[in-house]
C-alpha positions as CSV (number, residue, x, y, z in Angstrom):
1,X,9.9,50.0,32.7
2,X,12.0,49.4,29.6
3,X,12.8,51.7,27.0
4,X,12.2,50.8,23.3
5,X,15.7,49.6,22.6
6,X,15.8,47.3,25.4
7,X,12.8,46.0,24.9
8,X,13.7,45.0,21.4
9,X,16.7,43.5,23.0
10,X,14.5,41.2,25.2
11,X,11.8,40.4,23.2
12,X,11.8,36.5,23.8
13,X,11.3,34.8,27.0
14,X,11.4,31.0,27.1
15,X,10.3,28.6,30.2
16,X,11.6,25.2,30.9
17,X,9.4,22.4,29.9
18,X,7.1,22.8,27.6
19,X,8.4,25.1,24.4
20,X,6.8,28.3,25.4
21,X,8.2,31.6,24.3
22,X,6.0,35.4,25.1
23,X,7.3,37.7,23.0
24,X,7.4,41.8,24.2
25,X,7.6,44.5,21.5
26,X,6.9,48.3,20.8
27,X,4.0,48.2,18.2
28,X,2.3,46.1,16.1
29,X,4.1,46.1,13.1
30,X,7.0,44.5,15.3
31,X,4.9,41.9,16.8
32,X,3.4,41.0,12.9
33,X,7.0,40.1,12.1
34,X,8.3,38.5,15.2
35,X,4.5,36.4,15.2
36,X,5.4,35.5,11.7
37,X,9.1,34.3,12.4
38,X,7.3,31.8,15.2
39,X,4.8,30.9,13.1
40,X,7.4,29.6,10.8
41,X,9.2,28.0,13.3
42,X,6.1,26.0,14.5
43,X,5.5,24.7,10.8
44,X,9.0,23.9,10.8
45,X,8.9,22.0,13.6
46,X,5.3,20.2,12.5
47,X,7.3,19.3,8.9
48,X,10.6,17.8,10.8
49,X,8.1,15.5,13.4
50,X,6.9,14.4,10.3
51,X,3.9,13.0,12.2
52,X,0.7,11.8,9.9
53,X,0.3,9.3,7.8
54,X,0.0,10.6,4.3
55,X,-3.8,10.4,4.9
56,X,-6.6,13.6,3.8
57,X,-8.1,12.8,7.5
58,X,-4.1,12.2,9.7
59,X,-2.3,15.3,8.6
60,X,-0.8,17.7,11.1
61,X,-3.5,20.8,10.7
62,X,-2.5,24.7,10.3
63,X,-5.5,26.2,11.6
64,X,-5.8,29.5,11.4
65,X,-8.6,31.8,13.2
66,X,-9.3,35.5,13.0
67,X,-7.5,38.0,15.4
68,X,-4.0,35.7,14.8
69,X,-4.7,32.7,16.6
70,X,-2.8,29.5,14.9
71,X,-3.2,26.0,16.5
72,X,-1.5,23.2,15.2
73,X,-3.7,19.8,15.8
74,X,-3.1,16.1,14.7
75,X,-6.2,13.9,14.2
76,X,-5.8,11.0,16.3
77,X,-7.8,8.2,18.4
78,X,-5.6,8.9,21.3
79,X,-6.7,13.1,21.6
80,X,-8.1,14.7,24.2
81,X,-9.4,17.0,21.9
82,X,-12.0,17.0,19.6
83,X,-11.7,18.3,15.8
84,X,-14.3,19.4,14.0
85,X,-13.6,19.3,9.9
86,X,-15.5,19.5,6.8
87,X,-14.3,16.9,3.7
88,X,-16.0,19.2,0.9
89,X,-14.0,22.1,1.4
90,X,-11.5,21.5,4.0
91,X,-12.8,23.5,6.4
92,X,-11.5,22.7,10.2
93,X,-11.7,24.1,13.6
94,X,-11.1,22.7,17.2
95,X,-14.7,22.1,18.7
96,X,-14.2,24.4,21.7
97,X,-14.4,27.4,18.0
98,X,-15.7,25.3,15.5
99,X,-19.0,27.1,13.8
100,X,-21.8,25.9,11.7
101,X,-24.4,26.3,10.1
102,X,-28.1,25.5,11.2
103,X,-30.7,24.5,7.8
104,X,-33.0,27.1,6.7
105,X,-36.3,26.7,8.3
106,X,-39.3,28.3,6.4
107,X,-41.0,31.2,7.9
108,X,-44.2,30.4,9.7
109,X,-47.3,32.7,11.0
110,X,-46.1,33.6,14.5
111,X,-48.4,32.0,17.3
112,X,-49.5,33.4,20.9
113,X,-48.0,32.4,23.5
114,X,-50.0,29.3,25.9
115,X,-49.6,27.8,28.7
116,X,-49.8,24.1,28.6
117,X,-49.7,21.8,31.5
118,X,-46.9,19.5,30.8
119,X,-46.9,16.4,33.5
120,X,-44.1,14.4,34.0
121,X,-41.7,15.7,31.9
122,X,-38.3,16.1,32.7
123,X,-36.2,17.0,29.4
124,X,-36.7,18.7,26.4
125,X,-36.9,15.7,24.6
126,X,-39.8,14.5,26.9
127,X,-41.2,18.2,26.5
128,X,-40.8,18.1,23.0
129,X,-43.0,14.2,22.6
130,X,-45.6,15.5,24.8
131,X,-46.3,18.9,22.7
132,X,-46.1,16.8,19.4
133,X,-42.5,18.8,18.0
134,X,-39.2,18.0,16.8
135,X,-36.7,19.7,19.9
136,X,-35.3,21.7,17.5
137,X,-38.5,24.1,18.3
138,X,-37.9,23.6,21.9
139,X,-35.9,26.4,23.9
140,X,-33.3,24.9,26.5
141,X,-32.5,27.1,29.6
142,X,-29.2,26.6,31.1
143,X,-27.5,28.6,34.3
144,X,-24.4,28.8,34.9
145,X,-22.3,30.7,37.7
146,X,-19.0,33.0,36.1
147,X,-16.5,33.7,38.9
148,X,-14.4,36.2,37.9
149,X,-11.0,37.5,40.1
150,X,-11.0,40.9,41.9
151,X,-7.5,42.1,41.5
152,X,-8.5,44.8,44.2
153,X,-9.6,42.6,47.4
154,X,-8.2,38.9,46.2
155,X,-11.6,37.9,46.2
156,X,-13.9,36.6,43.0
157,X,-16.7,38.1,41.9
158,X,-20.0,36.0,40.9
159,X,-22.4,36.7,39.0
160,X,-25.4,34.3,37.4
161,X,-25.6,33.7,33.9
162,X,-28.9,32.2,32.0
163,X,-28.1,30.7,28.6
164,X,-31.3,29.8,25.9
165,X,-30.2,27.7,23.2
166,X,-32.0,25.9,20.4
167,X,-33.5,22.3,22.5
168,X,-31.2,20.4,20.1
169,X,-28.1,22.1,20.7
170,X,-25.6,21.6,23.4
171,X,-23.7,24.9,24.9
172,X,-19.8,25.6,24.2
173,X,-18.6,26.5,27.7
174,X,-15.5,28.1,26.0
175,X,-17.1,30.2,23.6
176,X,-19.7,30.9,26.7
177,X,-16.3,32.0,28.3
178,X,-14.9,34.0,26.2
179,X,-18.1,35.8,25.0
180,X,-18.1,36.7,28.7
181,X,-14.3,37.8,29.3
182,X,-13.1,35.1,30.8
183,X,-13.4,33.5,34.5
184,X,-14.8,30.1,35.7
185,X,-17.9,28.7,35.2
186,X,-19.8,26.1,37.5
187,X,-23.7,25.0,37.0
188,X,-25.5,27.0,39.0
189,X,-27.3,25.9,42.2
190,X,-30.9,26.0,42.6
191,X,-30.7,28.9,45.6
192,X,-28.6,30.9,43.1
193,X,-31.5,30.4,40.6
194,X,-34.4,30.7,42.6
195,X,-32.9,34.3,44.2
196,X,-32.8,35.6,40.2
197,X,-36.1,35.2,39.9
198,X,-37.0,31.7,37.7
199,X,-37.8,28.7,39.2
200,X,-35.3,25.9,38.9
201,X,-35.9,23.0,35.9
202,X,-39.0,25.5,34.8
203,X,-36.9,28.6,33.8
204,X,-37.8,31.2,31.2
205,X,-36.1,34.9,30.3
206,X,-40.4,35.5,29.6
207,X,-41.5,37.7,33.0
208,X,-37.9,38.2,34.4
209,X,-36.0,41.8,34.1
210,X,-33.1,41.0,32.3
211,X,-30.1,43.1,31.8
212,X,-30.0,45.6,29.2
213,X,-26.3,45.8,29.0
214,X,-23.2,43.9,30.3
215,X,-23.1,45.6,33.6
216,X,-26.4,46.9,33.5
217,X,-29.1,45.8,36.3
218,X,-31.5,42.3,36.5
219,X,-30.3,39.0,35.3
220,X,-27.2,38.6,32.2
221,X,-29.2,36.6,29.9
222,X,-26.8,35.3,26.5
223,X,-28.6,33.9,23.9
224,X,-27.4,31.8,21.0
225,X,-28.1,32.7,17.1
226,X,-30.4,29.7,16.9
227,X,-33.1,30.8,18.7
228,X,-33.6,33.4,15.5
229,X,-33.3,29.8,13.3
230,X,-37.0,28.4,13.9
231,X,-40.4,30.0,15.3
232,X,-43.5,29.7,18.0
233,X,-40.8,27.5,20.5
234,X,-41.6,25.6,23.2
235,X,-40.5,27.3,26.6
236,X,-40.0,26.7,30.1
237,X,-42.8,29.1,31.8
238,X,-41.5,30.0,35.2
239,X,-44.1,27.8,36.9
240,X,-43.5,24.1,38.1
241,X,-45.3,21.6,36.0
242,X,-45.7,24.2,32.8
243,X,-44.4,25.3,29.5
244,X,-45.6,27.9,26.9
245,X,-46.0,27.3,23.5
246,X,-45.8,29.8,20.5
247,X,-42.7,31.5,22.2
248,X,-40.9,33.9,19.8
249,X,-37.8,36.1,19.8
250,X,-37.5,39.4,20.3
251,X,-41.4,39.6,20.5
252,X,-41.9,38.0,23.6
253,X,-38.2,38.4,25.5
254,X,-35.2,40.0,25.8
255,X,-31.6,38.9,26.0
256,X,-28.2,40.9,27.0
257,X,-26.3,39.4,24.9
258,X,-27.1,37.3,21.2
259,X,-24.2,35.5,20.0
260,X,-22.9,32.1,18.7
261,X,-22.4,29.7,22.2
262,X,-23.3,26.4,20.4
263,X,-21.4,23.4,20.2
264,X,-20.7,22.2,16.7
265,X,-21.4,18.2,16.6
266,X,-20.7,15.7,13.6
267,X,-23.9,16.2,11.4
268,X,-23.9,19.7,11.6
269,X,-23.7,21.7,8.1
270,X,-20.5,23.3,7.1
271,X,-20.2,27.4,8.1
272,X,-18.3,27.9,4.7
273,X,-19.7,25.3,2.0
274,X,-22.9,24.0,3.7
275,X,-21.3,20.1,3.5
276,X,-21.6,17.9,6.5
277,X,-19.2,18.3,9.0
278,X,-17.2,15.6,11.1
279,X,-15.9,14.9,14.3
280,X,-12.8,13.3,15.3
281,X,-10.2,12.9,18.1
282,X,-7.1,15.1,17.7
283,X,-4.0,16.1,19.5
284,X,-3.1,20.1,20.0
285,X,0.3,20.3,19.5
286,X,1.0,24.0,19.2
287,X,-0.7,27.2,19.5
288,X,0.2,30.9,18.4
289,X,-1.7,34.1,20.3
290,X,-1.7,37.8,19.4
291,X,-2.0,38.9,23.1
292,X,-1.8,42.8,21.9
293,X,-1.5,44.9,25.2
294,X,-4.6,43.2,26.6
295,X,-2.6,41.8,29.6
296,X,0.1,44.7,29.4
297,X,-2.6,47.1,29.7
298,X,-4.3,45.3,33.0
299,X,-0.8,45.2,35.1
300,X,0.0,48.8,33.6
301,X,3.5,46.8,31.9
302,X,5.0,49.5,29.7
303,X,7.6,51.2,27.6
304,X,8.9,54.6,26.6
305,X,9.6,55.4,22.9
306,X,12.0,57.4,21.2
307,X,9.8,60.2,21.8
308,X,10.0,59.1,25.7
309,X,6.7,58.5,25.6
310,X,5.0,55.5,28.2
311,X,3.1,52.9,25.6
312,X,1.8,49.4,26.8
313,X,3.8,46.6,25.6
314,X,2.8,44.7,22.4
315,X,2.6,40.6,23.7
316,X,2.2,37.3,22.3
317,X,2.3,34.0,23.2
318,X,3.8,30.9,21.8
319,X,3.9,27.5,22.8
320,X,4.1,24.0,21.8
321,X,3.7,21.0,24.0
322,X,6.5,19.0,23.7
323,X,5.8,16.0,25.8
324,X,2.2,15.9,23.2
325,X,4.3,16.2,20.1
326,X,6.9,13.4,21.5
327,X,3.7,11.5,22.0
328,X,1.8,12.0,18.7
329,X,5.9,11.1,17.0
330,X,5.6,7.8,18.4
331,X,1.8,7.5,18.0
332,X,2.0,7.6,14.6
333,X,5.8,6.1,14.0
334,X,5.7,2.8,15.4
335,X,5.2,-1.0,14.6
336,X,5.0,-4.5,16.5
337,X,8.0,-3.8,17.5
338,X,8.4,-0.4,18.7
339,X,9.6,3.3,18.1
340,X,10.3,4.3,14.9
341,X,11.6,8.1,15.4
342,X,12.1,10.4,12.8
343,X,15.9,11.3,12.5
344,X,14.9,14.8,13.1
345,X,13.4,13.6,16.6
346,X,15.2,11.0,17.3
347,X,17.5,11.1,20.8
348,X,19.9,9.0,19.0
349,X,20.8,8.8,15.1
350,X,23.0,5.4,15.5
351,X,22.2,2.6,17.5
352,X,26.0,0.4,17.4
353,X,25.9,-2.6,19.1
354,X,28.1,-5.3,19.3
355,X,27.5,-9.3,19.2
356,X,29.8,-11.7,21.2
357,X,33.2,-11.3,22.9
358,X,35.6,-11.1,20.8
359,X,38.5,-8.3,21.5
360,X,38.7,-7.5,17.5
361,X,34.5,-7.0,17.7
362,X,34.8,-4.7,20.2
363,X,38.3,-3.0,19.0
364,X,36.6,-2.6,15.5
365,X,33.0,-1.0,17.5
366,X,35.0,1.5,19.6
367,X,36.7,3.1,16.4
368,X,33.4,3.3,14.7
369,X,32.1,4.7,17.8
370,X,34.7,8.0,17.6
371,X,34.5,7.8,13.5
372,X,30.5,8.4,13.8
373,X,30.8,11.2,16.3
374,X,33.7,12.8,15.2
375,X,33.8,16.5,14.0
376,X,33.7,15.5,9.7
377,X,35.8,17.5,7.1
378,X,34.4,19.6,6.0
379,X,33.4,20.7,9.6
380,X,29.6,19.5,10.2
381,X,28.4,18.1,13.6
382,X,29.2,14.8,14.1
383,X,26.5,12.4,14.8
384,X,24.6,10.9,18.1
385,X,25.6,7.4,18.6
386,X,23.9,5.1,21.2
387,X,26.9,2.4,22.2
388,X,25.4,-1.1,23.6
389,X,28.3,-3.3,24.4
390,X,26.5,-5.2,26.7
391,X,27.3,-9.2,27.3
392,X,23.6,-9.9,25.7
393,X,22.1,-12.2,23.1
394,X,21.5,-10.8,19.5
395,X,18.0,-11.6,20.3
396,X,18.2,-9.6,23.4
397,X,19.9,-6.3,21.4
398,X,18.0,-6.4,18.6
399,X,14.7,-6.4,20.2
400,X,16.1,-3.2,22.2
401,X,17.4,-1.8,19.2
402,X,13.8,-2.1,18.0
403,X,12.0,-1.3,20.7
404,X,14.0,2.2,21.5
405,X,14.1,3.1,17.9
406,X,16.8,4.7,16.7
407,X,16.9,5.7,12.9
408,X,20.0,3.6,12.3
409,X,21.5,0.3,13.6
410,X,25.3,-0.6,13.0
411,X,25.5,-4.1,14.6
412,X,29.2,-5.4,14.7
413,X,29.9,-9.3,15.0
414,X,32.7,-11.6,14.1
415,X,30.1,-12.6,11.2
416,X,30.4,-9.1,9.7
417,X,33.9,-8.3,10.1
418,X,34.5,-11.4,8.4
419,X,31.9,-10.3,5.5
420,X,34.3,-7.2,5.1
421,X,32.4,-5.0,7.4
422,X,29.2,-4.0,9.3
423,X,25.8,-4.6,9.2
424,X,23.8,-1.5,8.7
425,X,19.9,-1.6,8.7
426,X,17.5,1.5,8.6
427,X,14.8,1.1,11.6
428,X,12.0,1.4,8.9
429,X,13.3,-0.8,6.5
430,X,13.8,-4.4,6.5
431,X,17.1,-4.5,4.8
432,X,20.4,-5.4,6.3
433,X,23.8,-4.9,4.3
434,X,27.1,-4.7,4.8
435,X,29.5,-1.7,4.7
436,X,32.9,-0.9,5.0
437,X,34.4,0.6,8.0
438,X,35.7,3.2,5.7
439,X,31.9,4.0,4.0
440,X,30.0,3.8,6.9
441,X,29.8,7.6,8.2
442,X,28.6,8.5,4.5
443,X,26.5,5.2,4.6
444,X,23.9,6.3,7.5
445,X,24.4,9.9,6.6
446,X,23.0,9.1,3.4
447,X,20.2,6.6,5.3
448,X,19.1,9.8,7.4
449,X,18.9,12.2,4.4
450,X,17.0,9.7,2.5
451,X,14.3,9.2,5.3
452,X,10.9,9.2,3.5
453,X,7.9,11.1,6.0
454,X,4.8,8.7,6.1
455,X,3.0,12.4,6.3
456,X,3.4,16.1,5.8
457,X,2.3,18.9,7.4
458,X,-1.5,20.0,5.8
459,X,-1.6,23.7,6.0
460,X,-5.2,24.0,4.1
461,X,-7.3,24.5,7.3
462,X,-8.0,28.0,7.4
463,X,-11.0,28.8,9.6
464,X,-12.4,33.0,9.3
465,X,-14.8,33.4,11.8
């Protein structure tokens, strides 16, 4: 147990690898601030990789959910992740929380329900032919299996779980997850369905006792919103070969839980302005959690206030994945040729290189060597240099010099000396000239401080849901 003052004292942790900090403080308040100085930092960060191309659709993305969640996310055909964005209002969410919003469908007389025997079919897009509907009337039942850990033996706990959702919707296993505290989930086997009660590919909640509560008896049956969008459904009726038509919510069923467990897809209508929403690849490069004392709370982690009182610790967790943002840097800067890193990023400012043999090449290369790293006056760091005085072609360095990337190249030849100088080329530009020995440092400190960003960091993704 820590006391408040040092607790304040140790508020950052960091872990090798990725960037990952967890941050431990005494109250809200405290955690507000120290969530805001991170938050900052990430941002920073996004603005020095400089990665995007200047593009609406290719800028790094701020995205900022409800209960202080931030994830930072770069559109790009090489993600693993999808990202779900609106180009009327600028709406954008990662797909595992993206929302929408389903059309309006026009109230109609409510039907009873009917058996009707339904040969043959296998989906709900079969179901939905056969009956004559679009499967947006159809109701799709899908079981899953939520293991959850029991801190007390070791052992997991399971537990079935019956989703209905709208026959043209697919179900978000993450907001399924969460909805449900956590845990793994697995499709459920047909034993595991049969011994609930429904019949396996036939399902319906109609006829089974489904829990009234979380923890409450009978089968956990969660719902999604859009079974209240749309009216007499098509539904699985417990009985192989069968389905009921003129199904209705809540006349003719109950659910434990109603929430939104829907995927979002490209077509679907915008949650904020109603516009038609997109989908695209995307990178997560960062992410920013208010933990609160949700975990603090569990393994009883806490502090005593000046009062001496024991309070749970306040947590959250920060993290950006550094190998993902060194891979989205040279994703987006590169050419035919190679790496183009921003000086920010770069592992070296100053590739030097010398051409030929010569003892006054390489006599002239080794004091520009210790004049670019040197300590400069005023005091300021002196720069990284990369030395290649290899017995190599031009050809040979110059496609190295390309292909690692370095922001600046200082090549040194009897060609330049005799020119008055060095040649000194920015990696993005095509321009070669010479400098004096006696400019240079200034030279490619100017080069770096003039480096022009292809993007910028896009902080107009704000997601409330």
């Amino acid at each position: 147990m820590l006391d408040e003052k040092q607790l304040l004292q140790h508020r950052v942790v960091q872990v090798t690898g990725n960037l990952f900090a967890v941050c431990f403080v005494g109250s809200d308040q405290l955690q507000g601030k120290t969530a805001q100085r991170l938050h900052q930092l990430h941002v920073r960060i996004g603005q020095c990789a400089l990665v995007g191309d200047g593009a609406d659709d290719t800028d790094v993305l701020v995205i900022d959910y409800v209960g202080y969640s931030h994830e930072f996310m770069l559109p790009h055909s090489a993600g693993e992740d999808t990202l779900i964005r609106c180009a009327a209002c600028g709406y954008a969410a990662n797909a595992e929380r993206a929302a929408f919003r389903l059309p309006v469908v026009e109230p109609q007389p409510l039907e009873e329900p009917r058996p009707l025997a339904t040969p043959g079919c296998k989906t709900i897009a079969d179901v939905a032919a056969f009956v004559g509907v679009p499967t947006s009337q159809a109701m799709k039942a899908v079981f899953y299996t939520l293991s959850l850990p029991q801190v007390e033996n070791l052992r997991e706990a399971q537990e079935l779980v019956f989703v209905v959702i709208r026959g043209d919707l697919e179900v978000n296993e993450t907001k399924l997850r969460n909805l449900l505290g956590g845990g793994k989930l697995r499709p459920a086997t047909d034993e595991e369905i049969h011994a609930a009660g429904a019949e396996p590919g036939y399902a319906s909640p109609m006829g089974l006792q489904v829990r009234e509560t979380r923890d409450g008896p009978g089968v956990l049956v969660v719902a999604d919103h859009s079974i209240e969008v749309g009216s007499n459904f098509v539904a699985r009726a417990n009985r192989p070969g069968y389905h009921l038509t003129g199904v209705n919510y809540p006349r003719d069923f109950a659910v434990t839980l109603l929430a939104d467990v829907a995927q979002a897809q490209a077509g679907h209508l915008c949650p904020r302005c109603g516009g038609v929403l997109a989908a695209q690849a995307a990178i997560e490069l960062g992410h920013c959690f208010k933990l609160g004392t949700r975990y603090s709370g569990a393994v009883g982690a806490t502090y005593l206030d000046p009062e001496g009182h024991e309070r749970p610790i306040v947590m959250g967790s920060y993290g950006i994945g550094v190998g993902r943002l060194m891979a989205a840097v040279i994703e987006t800067h590169h050419d035919e040729h190679g790496i183009v890193w921003p000086p920010a990023l770069a592992p070296f400012d100053v590739h030097l290189l010398t051409l030929g043999t010569d003892e006054a090449v390489h006599a002239q290369a080794e004091g520009i060597y210790a004049d670019l790293t040197v300590f400069g006056k005023p005091v300021r760091p002196g720069l990284e240099v990369l030395y290649d005085d290899r017995e190599e072609s031009a050809g040979v360095k110059f496609a190295d010099a390309d292909l690692i990337g370095c922001p600046v190249r200082v090549t040194v030849s009897r060609r330049s000396l005799k020119a008055g100088g060095v040649k000194v080329k920015a990696r993005w530009a095509e321009e070669r000239r010479v400098v004096t020995p006696e400019n240079l440092v200034e030279e490619v400190r100017q080069i770096l401080s003039d480096f022009q960003p292809p993007g910028a960091l896009s902080t107009s993704a704000t997601m409330r849901s």
